[in-house]
N, C-alpha and C positions, 0 to 999 in steps of 0.2 A: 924376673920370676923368682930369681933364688931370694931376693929381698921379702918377694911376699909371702913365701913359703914361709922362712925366718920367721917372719912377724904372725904368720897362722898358726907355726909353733909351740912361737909363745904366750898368744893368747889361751891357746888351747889345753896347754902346761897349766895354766893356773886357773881358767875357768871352768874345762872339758864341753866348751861351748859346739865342739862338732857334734856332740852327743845330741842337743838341742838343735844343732841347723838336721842335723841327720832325723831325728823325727819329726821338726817340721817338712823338711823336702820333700816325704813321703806323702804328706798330707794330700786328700786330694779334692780335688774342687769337681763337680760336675761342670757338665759343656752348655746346658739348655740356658740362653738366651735372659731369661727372666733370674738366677743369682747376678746379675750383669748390675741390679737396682742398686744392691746393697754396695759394689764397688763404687757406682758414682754417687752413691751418697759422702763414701771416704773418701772419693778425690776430690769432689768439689768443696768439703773439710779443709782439706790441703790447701786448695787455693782460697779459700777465706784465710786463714792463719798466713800464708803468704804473700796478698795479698793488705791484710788487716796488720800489716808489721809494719809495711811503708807507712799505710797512713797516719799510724801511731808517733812519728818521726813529727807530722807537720802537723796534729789535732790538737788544740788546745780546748779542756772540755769549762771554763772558768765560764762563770753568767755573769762578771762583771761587762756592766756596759761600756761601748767605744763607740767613735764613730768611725765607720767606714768609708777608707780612705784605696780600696783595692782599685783592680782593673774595668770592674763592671760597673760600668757607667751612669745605669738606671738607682743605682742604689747607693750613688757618693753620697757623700754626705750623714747616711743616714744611722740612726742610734740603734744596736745592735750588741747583742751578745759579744764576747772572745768567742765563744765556739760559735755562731752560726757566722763571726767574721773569718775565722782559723778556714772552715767547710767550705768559704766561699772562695778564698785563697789555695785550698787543694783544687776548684773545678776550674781557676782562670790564670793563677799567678806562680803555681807550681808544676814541671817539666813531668809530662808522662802522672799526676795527681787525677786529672777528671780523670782516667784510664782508670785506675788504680778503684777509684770511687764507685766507677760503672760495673769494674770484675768482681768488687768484693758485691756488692747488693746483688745482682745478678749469681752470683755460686751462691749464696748465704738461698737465694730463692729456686736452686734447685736442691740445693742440700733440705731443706724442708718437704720439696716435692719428692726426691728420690726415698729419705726415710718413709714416706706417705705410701707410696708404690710398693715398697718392699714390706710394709706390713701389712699392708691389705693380700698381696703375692703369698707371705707368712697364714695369713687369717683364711682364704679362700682355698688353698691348699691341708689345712689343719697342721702346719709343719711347726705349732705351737707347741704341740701334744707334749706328754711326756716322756723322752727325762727336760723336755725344751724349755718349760713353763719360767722358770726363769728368766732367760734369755728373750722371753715374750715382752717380760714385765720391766726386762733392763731398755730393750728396743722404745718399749712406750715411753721410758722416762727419757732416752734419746730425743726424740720428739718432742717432748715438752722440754728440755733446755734448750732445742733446735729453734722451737718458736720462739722461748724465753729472750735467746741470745740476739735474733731476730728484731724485737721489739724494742729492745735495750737498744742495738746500734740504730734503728730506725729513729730514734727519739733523742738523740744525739746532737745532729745539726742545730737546734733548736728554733726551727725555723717553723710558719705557719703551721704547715701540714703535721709535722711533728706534737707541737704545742697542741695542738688539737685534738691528736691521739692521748696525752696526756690527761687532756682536759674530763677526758672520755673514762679513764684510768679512774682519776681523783673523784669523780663522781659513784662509779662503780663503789670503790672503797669506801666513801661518805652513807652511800644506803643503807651500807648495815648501821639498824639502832644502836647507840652506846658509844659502842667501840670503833666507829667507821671515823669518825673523827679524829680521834686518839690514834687510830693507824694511820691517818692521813699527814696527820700534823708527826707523826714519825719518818714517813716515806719522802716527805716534800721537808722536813725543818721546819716548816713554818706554813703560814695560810699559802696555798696555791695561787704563784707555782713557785717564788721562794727564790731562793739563789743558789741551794745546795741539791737541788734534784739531777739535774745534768753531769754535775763530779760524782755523786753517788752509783749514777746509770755506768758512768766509764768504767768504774772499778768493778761493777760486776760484767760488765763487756768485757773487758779485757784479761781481767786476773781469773775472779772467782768463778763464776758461768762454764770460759773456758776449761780452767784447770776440773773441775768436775766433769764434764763430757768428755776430756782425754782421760780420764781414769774409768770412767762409764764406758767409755768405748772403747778401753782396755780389756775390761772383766769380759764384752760383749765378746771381743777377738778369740778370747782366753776359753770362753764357754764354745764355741764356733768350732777351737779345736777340738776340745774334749769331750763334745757331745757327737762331732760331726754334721754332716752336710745331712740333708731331707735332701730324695731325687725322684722323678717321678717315674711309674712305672714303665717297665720296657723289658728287650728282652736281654738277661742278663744281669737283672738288678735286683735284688734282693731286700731284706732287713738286713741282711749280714754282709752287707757291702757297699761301697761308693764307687759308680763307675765312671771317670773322668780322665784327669789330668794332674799328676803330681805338681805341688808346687815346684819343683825343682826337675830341672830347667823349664819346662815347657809354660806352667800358667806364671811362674814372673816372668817371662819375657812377654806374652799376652799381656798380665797387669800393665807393665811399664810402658808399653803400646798404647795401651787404652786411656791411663793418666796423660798422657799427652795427648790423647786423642780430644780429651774431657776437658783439658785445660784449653787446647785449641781452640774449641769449640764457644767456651767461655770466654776468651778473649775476641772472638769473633762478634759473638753476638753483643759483648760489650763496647767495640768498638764503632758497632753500624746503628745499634737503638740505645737512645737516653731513656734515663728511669729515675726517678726523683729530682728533678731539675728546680733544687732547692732556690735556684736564683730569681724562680716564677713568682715563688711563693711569699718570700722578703721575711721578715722577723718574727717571732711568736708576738702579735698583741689579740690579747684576748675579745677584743670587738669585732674584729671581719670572720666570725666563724661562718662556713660556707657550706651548707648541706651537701655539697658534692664530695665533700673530705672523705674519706672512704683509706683502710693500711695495707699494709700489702695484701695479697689474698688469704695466707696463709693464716688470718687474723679475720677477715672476711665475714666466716663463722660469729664468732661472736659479736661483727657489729650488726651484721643483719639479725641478729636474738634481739639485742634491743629497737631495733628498728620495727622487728615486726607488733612488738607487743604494743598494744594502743593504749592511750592518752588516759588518764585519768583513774590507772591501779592504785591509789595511794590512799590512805588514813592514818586518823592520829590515835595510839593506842598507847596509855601509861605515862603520858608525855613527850612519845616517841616519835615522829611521823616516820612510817614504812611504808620506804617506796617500792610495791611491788612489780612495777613495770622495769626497774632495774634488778631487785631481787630476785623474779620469778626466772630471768633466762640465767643469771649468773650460779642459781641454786642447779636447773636441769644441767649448764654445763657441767660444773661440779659433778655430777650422779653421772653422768656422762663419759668424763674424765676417770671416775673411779670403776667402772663397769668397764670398761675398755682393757684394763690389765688385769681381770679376773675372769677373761673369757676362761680359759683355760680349764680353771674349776668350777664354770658352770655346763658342764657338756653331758648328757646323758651317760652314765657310768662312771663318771667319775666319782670318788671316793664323797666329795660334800655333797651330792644330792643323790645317790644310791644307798650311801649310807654302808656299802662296802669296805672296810677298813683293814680285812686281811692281807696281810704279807705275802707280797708273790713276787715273781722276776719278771719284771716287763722287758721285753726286747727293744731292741733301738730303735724300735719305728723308724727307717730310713726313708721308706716309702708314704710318700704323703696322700692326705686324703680329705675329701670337706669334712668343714671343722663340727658337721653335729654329727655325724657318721658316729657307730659306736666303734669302738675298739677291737682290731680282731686279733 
């Protein structure tokens, strides 16, 4: 004890970091059930990055070909990527690797669904409002490198099901006139699917993708504190108040419960159900594409846009052929994607469609409310 005191000392001498734990500790979290989203969105974070460290040890993301010479029987022999040989090596020839493979895709697929929940929770609530709207727009972009990061390791392996998604990818960016080429033949190196698409995916899986979302979900913590909790109404609660539980002691020892709770959970359900059993599916060659190929769900969305739109949108205009049966769903997602973080300032009363621009003092809106309700 007298050693830790020493060393709280001296941190404290030269940072004045109690000053910091002492107004965080304060902080308080409400008790209702549904802020619980936004926690297992950042513990199954957790175990991706802890999870996605081991694997980094045994991946090798190279497209040059080998033959495969592992433990799985049906596929001796056979000509094959380094990474979808390296992937086939973490699910059969490396100790506690399938494990490893099962908890990251499995948390990566709740971590997309838990963001999903907490913003629609955010959105049907109105707990967007202002001073929030920020923290609205920082959430949505959460999402979208959550999927991003998502599809990036999804496509990895380089195995059938993978390759196909790709293929799906290179097509999309081919439709646009002009320039869909010229972005294609930048994303891939070369005509599809290249050599360099696979190294390119790693580096933003693992470096660039992540390092942005932990700075992203930095700012998100940082606004969280300084704006406060939204709680819903009851008696006792106010604009001018959050009625809960201090960080300090009582909800981190809750958090820390609950992170293992989450993690358990995740290892549980990765050890009893397989989920991408890339060893089904054998190498990316571009001839057995199989209309059952379908990405995770979380991707879902967009294959069913193309899917539904029927056969034969296309003409040739300028020398161009546009394909509108690719175009038409990937333009609505777009409009879709950008409407999505400007709910905010499309709400009866707000300043861009009232056209109200005077200066007042809005209160903290603590107390949440549906998101077209006006302001009171």
């Amino acid at each position: 004890m007298r050693f830790t005191g020493a060393a709280a000392n001296y941190l404290d001498e030269r940072t004045s970091a109690s000053t910091a734990m002492k107004t965080l500790g304060r902080k308080i979290f409400p008790d209702h059930w549904s802020f619980m989203l936004g926690e297992v969105a950042l513990y199954s974070f957790i175990v991706i990055l802890i999870s996605g460290t081991f694997l980094t040890f045994f991946f090798d993301p190279s497209m040059t070909e080998v033959e495969y010479e592992g433990s799985y029987l049906p596929l001796k022999g056979i000509e094959m990527s380094v990474a979808y040989h390296t992937s086939l090596d973490l699910s059969f020839d490396i100790r506690g690797g399938l494990l490893m493979r099962q908890v990251h895709h499995w948390a990566a697929l709740l971590f997309v669904a838990s963001i999903g929940l907490h913003m629609l929770r955010v959105f049907f609530t109105g707990a967007f409002r202002k001073p929030r709207e920020l923290n609205w727009i920082i959430g949505f972009v959460l999402f979208i490198l959550a999927m991003a990061e998502g599809f990036t390791g999804y496509s990895l392996p380089d195995d059938l099901l993978s390759g196909n998604g790709l293929r799906i990818i290179d097509g999309m960016i081919k439709a646009f006139p002009v320039i869909g080429v010229w972005m294609s033949y930048l994303f891939f190196g070369e005509e599809f699917p290249g050599v360099d698409v696979i190294p390119r995916l790693y580096v933003l899986h693992i470096m660039l993708l992540p390092a942005i979302l932990i700075a992203t979900l930095a700012i998100h913590m940082v606004l969280l504190v300084v704006n406060k909790h939204t709680q819903f109404a009851g008696p006792g609660r106010t604009n001018d108040n959050v009625v809960g539980s201090p960080v300090l002691p009582v909800f981190a020892a809750k958090a820390g419960g609950f992170f293992f709770l989450v993690f358990g959970t995740i290892m549980l359900i990765a050890s009893m159900f397989t989920i991408n059993p890339i060893w089904n599916y054998g190498p990316y060659d571009p001839s057995p594409v199989s209309a059952g190929t379908q990405p995770d769900w979380y991707i879902g969305f967009a294959d069913g846009a193309l899917r539904l739109v029927p056969p034969g949108w296309e003409f040739v205009l300028l020398g161009h052929t546009w394909s509108m049966n690719i175009l038409a769903p990937t333009i609505v997602l777009g409009l879709l994607s950008s409407w999505l973080p400007s709910t905010p300032s499309l709400r009866p009363g707000s300043p861009e469609i009232s056209g109200n621009t005077t200066s007042q003092t809005v209160p903290e809106m603590l107390l949440p409310e549906r998101p077209l309700a006006p302001l009171v």
